[in-house]
N, C-alpha and C positions, 0 to 999 in steps of 0.2 A: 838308078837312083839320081836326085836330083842333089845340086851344087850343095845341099843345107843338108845330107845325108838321110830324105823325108823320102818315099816312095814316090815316083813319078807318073801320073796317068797321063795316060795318052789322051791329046784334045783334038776334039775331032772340028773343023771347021762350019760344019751345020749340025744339027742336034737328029738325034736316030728318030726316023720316019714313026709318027705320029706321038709325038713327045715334046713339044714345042718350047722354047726358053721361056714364053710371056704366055697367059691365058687367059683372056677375059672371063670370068665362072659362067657367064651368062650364054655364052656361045659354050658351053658345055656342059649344059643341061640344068645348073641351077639358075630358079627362079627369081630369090631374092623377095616373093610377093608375100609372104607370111603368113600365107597357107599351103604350099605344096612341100612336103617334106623335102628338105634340099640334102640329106643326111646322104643316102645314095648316092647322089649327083658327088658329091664330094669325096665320098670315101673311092670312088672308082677312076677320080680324078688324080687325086692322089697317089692312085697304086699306078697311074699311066706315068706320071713322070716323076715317080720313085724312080719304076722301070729303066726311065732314062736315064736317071740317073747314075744309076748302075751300070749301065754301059759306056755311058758318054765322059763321065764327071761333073758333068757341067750342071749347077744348080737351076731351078724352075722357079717358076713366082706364077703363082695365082692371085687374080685380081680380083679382087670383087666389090664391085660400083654402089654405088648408094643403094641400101633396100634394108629390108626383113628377111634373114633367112634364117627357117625353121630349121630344126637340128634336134631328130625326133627319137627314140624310143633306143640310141646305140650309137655309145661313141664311135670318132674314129680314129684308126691306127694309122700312126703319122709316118711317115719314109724320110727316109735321109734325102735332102737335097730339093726338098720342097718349103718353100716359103708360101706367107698367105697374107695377103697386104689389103686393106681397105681404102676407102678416102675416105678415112676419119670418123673416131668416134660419135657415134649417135647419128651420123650417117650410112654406114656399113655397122648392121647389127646382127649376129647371131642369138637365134631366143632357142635357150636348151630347153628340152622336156620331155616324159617321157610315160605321159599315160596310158599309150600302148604296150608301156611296159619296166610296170614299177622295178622290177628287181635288175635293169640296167641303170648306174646310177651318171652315164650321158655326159662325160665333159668331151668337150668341143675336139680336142687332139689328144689321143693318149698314146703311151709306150713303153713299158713296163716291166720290169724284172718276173713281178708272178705270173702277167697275164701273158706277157709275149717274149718272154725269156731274153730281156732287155741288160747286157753287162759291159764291161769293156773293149771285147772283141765286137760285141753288136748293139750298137749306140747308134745313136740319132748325130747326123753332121748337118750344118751349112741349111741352117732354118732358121729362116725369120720370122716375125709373126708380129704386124706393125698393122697400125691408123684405123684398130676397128673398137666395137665393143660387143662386149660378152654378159648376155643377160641369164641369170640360173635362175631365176624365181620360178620357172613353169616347171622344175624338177623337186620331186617328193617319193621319199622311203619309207617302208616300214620298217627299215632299221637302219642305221646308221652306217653310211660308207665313206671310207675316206678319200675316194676315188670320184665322190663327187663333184671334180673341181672344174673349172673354165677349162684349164691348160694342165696335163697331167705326163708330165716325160720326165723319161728317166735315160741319164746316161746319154751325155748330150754335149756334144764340140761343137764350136765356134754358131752356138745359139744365139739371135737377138730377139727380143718382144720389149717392143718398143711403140709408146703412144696406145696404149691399152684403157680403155675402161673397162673391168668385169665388176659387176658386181651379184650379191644374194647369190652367190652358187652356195650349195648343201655346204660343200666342206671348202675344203681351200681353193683361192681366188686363182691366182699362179701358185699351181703348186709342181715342181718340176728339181729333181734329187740330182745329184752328180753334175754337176754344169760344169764346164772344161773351156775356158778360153772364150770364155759369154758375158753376154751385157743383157740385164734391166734397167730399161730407161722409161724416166715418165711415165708410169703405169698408175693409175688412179684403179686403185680396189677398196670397193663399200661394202659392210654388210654381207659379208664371205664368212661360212663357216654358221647357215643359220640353222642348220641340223644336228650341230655339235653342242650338247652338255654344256661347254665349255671346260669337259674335264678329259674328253675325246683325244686321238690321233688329227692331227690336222687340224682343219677351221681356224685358220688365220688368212689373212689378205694375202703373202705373200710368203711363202714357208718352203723353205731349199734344205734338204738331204741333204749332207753330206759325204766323205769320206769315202766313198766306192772307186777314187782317182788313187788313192793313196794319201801321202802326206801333202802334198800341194795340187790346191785346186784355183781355179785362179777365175775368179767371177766379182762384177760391181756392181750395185744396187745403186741407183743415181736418180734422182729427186723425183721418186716415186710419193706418192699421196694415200695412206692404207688411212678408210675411218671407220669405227663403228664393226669389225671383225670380231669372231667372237671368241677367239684366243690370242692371238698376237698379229700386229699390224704389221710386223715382220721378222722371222724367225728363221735360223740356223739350226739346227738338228742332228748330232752324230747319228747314225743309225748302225753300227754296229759296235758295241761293248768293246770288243777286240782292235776294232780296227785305230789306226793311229787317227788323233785327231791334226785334222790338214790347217795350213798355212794358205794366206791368197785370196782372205775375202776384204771387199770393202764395201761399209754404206754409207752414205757419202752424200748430203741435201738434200734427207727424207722427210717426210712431214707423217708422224705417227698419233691418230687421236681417238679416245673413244672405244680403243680397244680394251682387253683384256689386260695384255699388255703391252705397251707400243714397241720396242723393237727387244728381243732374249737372242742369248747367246749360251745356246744349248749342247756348246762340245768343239767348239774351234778353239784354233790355236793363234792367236797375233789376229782375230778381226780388229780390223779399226773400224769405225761407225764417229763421224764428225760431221758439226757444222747440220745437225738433225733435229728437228722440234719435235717433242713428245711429250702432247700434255692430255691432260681430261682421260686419261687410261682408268682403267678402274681401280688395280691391284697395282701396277708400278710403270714409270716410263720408262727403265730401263730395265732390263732382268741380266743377272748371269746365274744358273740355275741349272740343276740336272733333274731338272722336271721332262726332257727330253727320252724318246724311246729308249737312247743306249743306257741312261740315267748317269749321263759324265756332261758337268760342268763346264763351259766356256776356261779358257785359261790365256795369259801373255796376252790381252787385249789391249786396245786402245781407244776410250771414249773423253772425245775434248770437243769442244768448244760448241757444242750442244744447249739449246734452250729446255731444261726439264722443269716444267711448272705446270701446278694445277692436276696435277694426278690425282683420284681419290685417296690412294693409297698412298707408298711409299715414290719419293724422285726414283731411288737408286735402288734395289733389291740385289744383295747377292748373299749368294747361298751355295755351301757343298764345293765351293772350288778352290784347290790347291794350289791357288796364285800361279802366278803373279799377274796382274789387272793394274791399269794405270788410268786414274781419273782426273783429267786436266784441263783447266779452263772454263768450265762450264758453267752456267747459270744453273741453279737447283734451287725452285723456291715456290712457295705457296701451295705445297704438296700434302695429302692433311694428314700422312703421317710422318716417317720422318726422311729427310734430306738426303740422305746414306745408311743404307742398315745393312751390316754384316752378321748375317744369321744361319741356323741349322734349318734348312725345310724339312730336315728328316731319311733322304735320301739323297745316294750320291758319296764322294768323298767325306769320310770325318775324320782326317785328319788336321793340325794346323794349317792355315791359311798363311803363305808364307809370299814377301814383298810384293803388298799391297800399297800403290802409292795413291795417296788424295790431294793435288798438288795444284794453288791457286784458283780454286772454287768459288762463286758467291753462291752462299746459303743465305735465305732469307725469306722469314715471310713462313714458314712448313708447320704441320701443326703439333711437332712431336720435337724430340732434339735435331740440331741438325747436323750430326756424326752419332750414330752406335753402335756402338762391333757388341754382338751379343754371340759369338764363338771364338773359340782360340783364334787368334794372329800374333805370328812374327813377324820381326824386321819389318815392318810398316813404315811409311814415311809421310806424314801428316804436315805438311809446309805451306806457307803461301798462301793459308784460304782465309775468307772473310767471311763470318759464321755472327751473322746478326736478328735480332728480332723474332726465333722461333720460341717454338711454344705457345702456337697461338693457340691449343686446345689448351683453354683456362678456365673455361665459363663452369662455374658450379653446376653438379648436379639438379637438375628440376621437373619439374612434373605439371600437369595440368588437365583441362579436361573441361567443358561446358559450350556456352553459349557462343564465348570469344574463340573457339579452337576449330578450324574447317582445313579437309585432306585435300590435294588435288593427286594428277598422279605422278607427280617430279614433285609435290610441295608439302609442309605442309606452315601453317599460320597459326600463330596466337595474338592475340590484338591484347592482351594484356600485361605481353612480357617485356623483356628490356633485357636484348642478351647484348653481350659484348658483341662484336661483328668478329666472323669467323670463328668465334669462341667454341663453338659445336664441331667445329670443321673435322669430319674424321671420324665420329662418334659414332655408334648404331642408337638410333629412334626405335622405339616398341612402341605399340600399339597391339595391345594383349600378345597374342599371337603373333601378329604381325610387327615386320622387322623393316627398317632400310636407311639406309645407308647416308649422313651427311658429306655433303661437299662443298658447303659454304653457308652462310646465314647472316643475315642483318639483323635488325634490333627486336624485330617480329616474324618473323618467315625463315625457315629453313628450306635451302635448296636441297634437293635429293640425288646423288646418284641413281642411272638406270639398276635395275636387279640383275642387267647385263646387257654385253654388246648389244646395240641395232633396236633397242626396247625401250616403248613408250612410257614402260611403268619406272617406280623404284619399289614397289611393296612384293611381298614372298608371296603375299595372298591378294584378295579383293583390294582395293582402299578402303581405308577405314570410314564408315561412315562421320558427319559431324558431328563435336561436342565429344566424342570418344576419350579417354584419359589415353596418357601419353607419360612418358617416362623417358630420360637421357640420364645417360652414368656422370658420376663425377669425374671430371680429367685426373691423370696424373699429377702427383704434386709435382714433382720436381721432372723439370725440362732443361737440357741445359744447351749450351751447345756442341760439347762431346763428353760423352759417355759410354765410358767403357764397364762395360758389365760381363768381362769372359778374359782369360789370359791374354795380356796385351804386351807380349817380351821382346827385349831389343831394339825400340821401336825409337823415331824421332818425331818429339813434333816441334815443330820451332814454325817460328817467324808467323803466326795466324795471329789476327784480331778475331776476340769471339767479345760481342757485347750486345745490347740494347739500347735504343734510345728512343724508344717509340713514349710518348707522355704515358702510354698504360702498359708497363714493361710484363712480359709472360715468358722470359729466355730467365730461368732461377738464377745459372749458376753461368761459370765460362770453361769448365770441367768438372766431371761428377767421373772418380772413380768408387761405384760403388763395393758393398759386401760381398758381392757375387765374382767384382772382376779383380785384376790386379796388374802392377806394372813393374817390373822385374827389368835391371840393365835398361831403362829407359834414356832416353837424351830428352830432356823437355824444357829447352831454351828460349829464349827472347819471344815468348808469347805475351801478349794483351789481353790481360780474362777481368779486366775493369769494367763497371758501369752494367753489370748484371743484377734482375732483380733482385735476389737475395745475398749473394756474395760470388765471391770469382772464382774459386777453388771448394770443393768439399772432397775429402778423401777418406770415407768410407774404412779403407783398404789401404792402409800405408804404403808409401812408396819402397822400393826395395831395391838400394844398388843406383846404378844408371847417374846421372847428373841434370839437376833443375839450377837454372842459371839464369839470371837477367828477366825475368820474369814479372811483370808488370803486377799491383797485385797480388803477389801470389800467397804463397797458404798462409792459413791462420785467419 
């Protein structure tokens, strides 16, 4: 045993006879020229100084120099203690595909629990996988696998992939479960997951397993770039019901846009995720959610000082988790539905959501309120945030249709209207049949969300041809800037400014308890609910208990 009580391997002063520390790929059989299948050449490279590695300890590094290497019809099975290093994206490229044979779904390195009886005792070690890129577009199914990814390992210590571009693989980008003592760095993944529903397993840029370590797994995602994926630009995942969910992740200077949704927390315990931009997602920049295999919610998180703006959907989604989640610091704005929503997706936990903190926020700018707890929560703690200007879906219901009305496929135009700007924001457009989605609008033209990740269109169907009638709902009346609409007990909110002051105010109220929700043993002290469209307080749903105190404004 060695001095730290860890097993000690024997090092051998040269490496076992034909197993070399360093390999150029080229002096061993791969081509690099982007027609000779190089899949072979590798996979046989590989099992040579696995081999070694197995004898010796001593980890290997495959090199491989500028080129095209083909990567055809069968992934391959990765050994412990092999690394695969390029000089650099978009000059070392592997192109997956596999027309020789569709029912392999071809990612570049796999190792796997169902395929190759991949767990704790027989895990992947002491792998790197830097400076290259990974193209999946030449790979296509007749059904859908989740297995189609760039990078597919399971069960894996002291992993690196680092300086990565993969992009358009079937399913997920890096997609790699159980990670033990590893680093994601710099990884640039596009357009991952272009075979996925988007309602599928998988098909996100970046989507890590969980939980097969135990309760502590200890892995960093670091200023990776996920766009255009067609679930989430990067994702955490329980994978088993049972198991506990683990301690030890962090994401940390990521840049998430365009996706589904930019980065969920599908069943960890204490992730932090800071200092990460997630905008233009389609459904939410942030998720914590048991939309996840185990169908168990993220809990004990930490998301601060994060830019979340410009989502189609909502900034903040959570949904189905048993707290406790702490939201600090953040900018959340211009999001076009709303700022924070605390809701039931249906599945997962339904019990109360218990200390939930939202603590010195700026909200502004969203097109819906910008706080709404729509399910039970207690003991919450609402402090410190700056909750101005939303509401900006205002614009009246309208309709149209002739000479002045042309579709494009992100657009579409009326040269006869006069809408407020952003007033649509977040709305569904019809066109008969046809549906899609607003994301912003000036005084004539509505901008369209895509129909989904990586996609030119916004429409369900064709475009609508010109002149076509056109339909948009009326917004909600009342927006405010927190609204609670589900049991809200025990809770504090103090010390927040919630107002408007834009010359065309669309923020109604500075709290809306409505019919539906209620506030029991509340503390709702030294808040600012002045200078709101309609008034500062409406209460629905009388207060019950608790202490309202110093209150700028307040009821009546």
């Amino acid at each position: 045993m060695s001095q730290h009580g860890l097993p000690s391997v024997a090092q051998r002063p040269t490496p076992v006879a034909g197993a070399p520390l360093y390999c150029d790929a080229r002096e061993f059989g791969l081509q690099g020229d982007g027609v000779t299948n190089d899949q072979p050449a590798l996979s046989a490279l590989v099992d040579r100084l696995g081999d070694g590695y197995a004898i010796d300890g001593r980890a290997r590094v495959i090199y491989c120099p500028p080129g095209l290497y083909s990567i055809r019809d069968a992934g391959t099975v990765w050994r412990s203690g092999v690394s695969l290093v390029g000089a650099g994206p978009r000059a070392t490229r592997f192109l997956l595909s596999n027309e020789g044979n569709r029912a392999d779904p071809t990612p570049l390195a796999y190792w796997t629990t169902v395929q190759h009886g991949a767990d704790r005792d027989r895990h992947i070690a002491d792998c790197m996988f830097a400076d290259f890129e990974i193209d999946g577009s030449g790979v296509a199914m007749a059904e859908y696998s989740y297995l189609a990814k760039g990078l597919g390992l399971q069960y894996v210590v002291r992993g690196v992939f680092r300086n990565l571009y993969i992009h358009h693989t079937g399913a997920t980008g890096l997609g790699c479960d159980f990670l033990q003592d590893s680093l994601i760095d710099g990884c640039v993944v596009v357009g991952c997951g272009r075979l996925d529903n988007g309602r599928q397993i998988g098909g996100a840029g970046i989507g890590v397993g969980i939980g097969g370590w135990g309760d502590v797994e200890r892995l960093t995602i670091a200023n990776c770039t996920t766009i255009a994926n067609g679930t989430n630009g990067i994702f955490l995942e329980l994978q088993k019901d049972y198991w506990a969910q683990p301690r030890g992740y962090r994401i940390v200077g990521c840049h998430s846009q365009a996706n589904r949704f930019g980065i969920s927390d599908w069943g960890a315990d204490g992730l932090i995720v800071s200092a990460c931009t997630l905008t233009g997602n389609l459904e939410a920049g942030f998720d914590v959610s048991a939309n996840g295999t185990a169908g168990i919610a993220g809990r004990g998180g930490l998301l601060t000082d994060c830019v979340i703006d410009r989502n189609v959907g909502d900034g903040i989604s959570v949904g189905n988790t048993p707290g406790p989640y702490i939201i600090r610091g953040n900018r959340i704005s211009g999001n076009g539905g709303f700022g924070y929503h605390q809701h039931d997706l249906g599945n997962g936990y339904e019990g109360v959501a218990s200390d939930m903190v939202i603590d010195s926020n700026e909200f502004w700018d969203n097109g819906l309120d910008g706080i709404r707890i729509d399910r039970p929560v207690s003991d919450a703690t609402v402090v410190n945030n700056r909750i101005r200007n939303n509401g900006r879906r205002c614009a009246p219901a309208t309709s149209g249709g002739g000479e002045s009305v042309r579709y494009g496929l992100r657009s579409m135009s009326d040269r006869t209207a006069s809408w407020p700007v952003d007033g649509h924001r977040g709305k569904v457009l019809r066109v008969g049949s046809r549906t899609a989605v607003v994301a912003g609008n000036s005084d004539t033209e509505l901008d369209l969300a895509a129909v989904r990740p990586d996609e030119r269109v916004a429409w369900n169907e064709d475009t609508p041809a010109p002149g076509t009638p056109y339909e948009l709902p009326e917004p909600p009346q009342i927006r405010a800037g927190i609204t609670i609409n589900a049991a809200f007990d025990a809770s504090t909110v103090r010390g927040n400014r919630i107002w408007d002051h834009h010359d065309d105010q669309t923020q109604t109220y500075g709290l809306w308890i409505t019919s539906q929700g209620s506030c029991v043993d509340c503390r709702i002290v030294d808040n600012d609910f002045a200078d709101n469209v309609v008034g500062s307080v409406r209460l629905d749903t009388p207060l019950v208990g608790g202490l309202w105190d110093r209150n700028y404004q307040e009821r009546g």
